[in-house]
N, C-alpha and C positions, 0 to 999 in steps of 0.2 A: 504494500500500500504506500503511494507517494505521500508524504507529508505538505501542507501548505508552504512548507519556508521549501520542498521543494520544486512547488510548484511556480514560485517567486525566484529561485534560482535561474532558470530558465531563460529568463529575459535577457536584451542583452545587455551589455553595458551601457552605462549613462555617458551622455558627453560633457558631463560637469567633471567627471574624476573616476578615477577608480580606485573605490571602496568598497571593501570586504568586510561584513560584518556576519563571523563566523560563533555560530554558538556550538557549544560542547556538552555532552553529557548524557546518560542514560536514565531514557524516559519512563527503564520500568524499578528505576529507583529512586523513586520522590524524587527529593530536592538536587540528587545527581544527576540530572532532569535540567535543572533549572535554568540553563544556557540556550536548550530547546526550545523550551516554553516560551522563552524570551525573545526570542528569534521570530518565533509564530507572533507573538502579541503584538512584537514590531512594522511584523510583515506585511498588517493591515495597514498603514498609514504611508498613502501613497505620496507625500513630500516627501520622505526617507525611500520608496521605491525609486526615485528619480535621481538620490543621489546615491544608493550603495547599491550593493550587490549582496545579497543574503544567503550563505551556503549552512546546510545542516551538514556539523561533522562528526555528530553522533560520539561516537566513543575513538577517536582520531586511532588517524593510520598516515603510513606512510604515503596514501592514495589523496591525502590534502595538501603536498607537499607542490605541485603544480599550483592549485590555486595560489596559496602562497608565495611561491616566487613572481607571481603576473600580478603584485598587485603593487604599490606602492603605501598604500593605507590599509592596515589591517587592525581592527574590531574583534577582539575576542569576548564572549558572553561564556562563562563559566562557573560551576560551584567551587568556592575554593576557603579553605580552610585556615582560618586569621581570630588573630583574640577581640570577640565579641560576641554578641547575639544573633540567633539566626535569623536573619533576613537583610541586616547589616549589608552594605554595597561600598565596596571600594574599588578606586580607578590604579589601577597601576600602570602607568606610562612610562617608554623607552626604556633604558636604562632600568625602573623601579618594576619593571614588569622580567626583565632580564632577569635581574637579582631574585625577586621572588619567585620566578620556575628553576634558578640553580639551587634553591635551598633543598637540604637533606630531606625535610619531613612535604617534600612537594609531589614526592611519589604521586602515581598516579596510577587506578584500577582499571583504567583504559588499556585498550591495546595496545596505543605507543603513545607515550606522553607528548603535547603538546610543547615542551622543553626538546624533544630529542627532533621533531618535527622543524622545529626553529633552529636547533644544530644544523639540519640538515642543509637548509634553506640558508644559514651563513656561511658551509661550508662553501656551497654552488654558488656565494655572492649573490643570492637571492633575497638578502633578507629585509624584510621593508623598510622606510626609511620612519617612515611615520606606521606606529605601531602601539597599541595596549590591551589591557584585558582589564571586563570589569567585572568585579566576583562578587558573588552572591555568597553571603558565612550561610551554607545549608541548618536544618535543624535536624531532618532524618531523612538518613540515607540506608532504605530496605526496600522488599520489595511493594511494590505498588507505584501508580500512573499518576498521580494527584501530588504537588504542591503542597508544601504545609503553609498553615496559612500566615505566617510569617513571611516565609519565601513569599508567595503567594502574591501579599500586597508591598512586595520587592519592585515588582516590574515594572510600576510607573517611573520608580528613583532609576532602574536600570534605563528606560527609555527616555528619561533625561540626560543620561548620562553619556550617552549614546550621540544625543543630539546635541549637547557641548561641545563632544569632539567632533564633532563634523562639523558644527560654526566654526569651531580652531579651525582643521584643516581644510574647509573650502571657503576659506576668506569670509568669514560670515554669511555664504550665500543659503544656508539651509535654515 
């Protein structure tokens, strides 16, 4: 079954920029999920379809590593693990996004970490120039399809956050 974020992938590129706003995570584990969800929620707002490109990269592989090299702006949506409360949203840009996938406890239950993905992609001098990831502190991570509702009512902070970087990097035109 296609997903809406990838039925929005599809399209093709915008002629204002190209941006990647890739969400991660596995949807049949609540708030490991949450990158997903975010991607879809986003997906509907068609000012944001006109400036990015929205790929679902599920539980990453080295099959996202294309995307990645072809873009120059990349948007990560993520559950990620920081001292706080679940639902808590933080931006990690350039450099502070770097530092927080080389940390030790940044493991990841994916099949290939977003950290080894971005190796991969700096190895090939691929790596984007403008780049972050905005992470949702999950509450629980088992099985089931549903958001806690913490996370839950995340998504708006997420789609602001979202749309800040994209005033940064397209000249304030979004």
């Amino acid at each position: 079954m296609k997903s809406d974020a990838a039925a929005v992938d599809a399209r093709p590129w915008p002629a204002e920029g190209r941006v990647v706003v890739l969400g991660l995570g596995n949807i049949l584990q609540k708030d490991d999920g949450v990158g997903i969800h975010a991607l879809r929620w986003l997906g509907a707002d068609q000012g944001l379809a006109q400036t990015a490109r929205f790929v679902d990269g599920g539980t990453t592989s080295f099959t996202l590593l294309e995307t990645i090299e072809s873009t120059e702006s990349l948007i990560v949506l993520d559950a990620v693990v920081f001292d706080g409360r679940a639902g808590d949203v933080r931006v990690f840009e350039g450099a502070d996004m770097d530092r927080l996938l080389s940390r030790r406890q940044a493991g990841s239950v994916h099949e290939v970490s977003l950290s080894e993905v971005l190796d991969m992609a700096r190895l090939c001098d691929g790596l984007p120039v403008r780049r972050a990831l905005i992470g949702v502190r999950p509450g629980e991570v088992s099985w089931g399809d549903i958001l806690s509702a913490p996370v839950h009512a995340a998504l708006p902070r997420v789609g602001a956050e979202v749309r800040r970087l994209l005033r940064g990097w397209c000249n304030g035109s979004v």
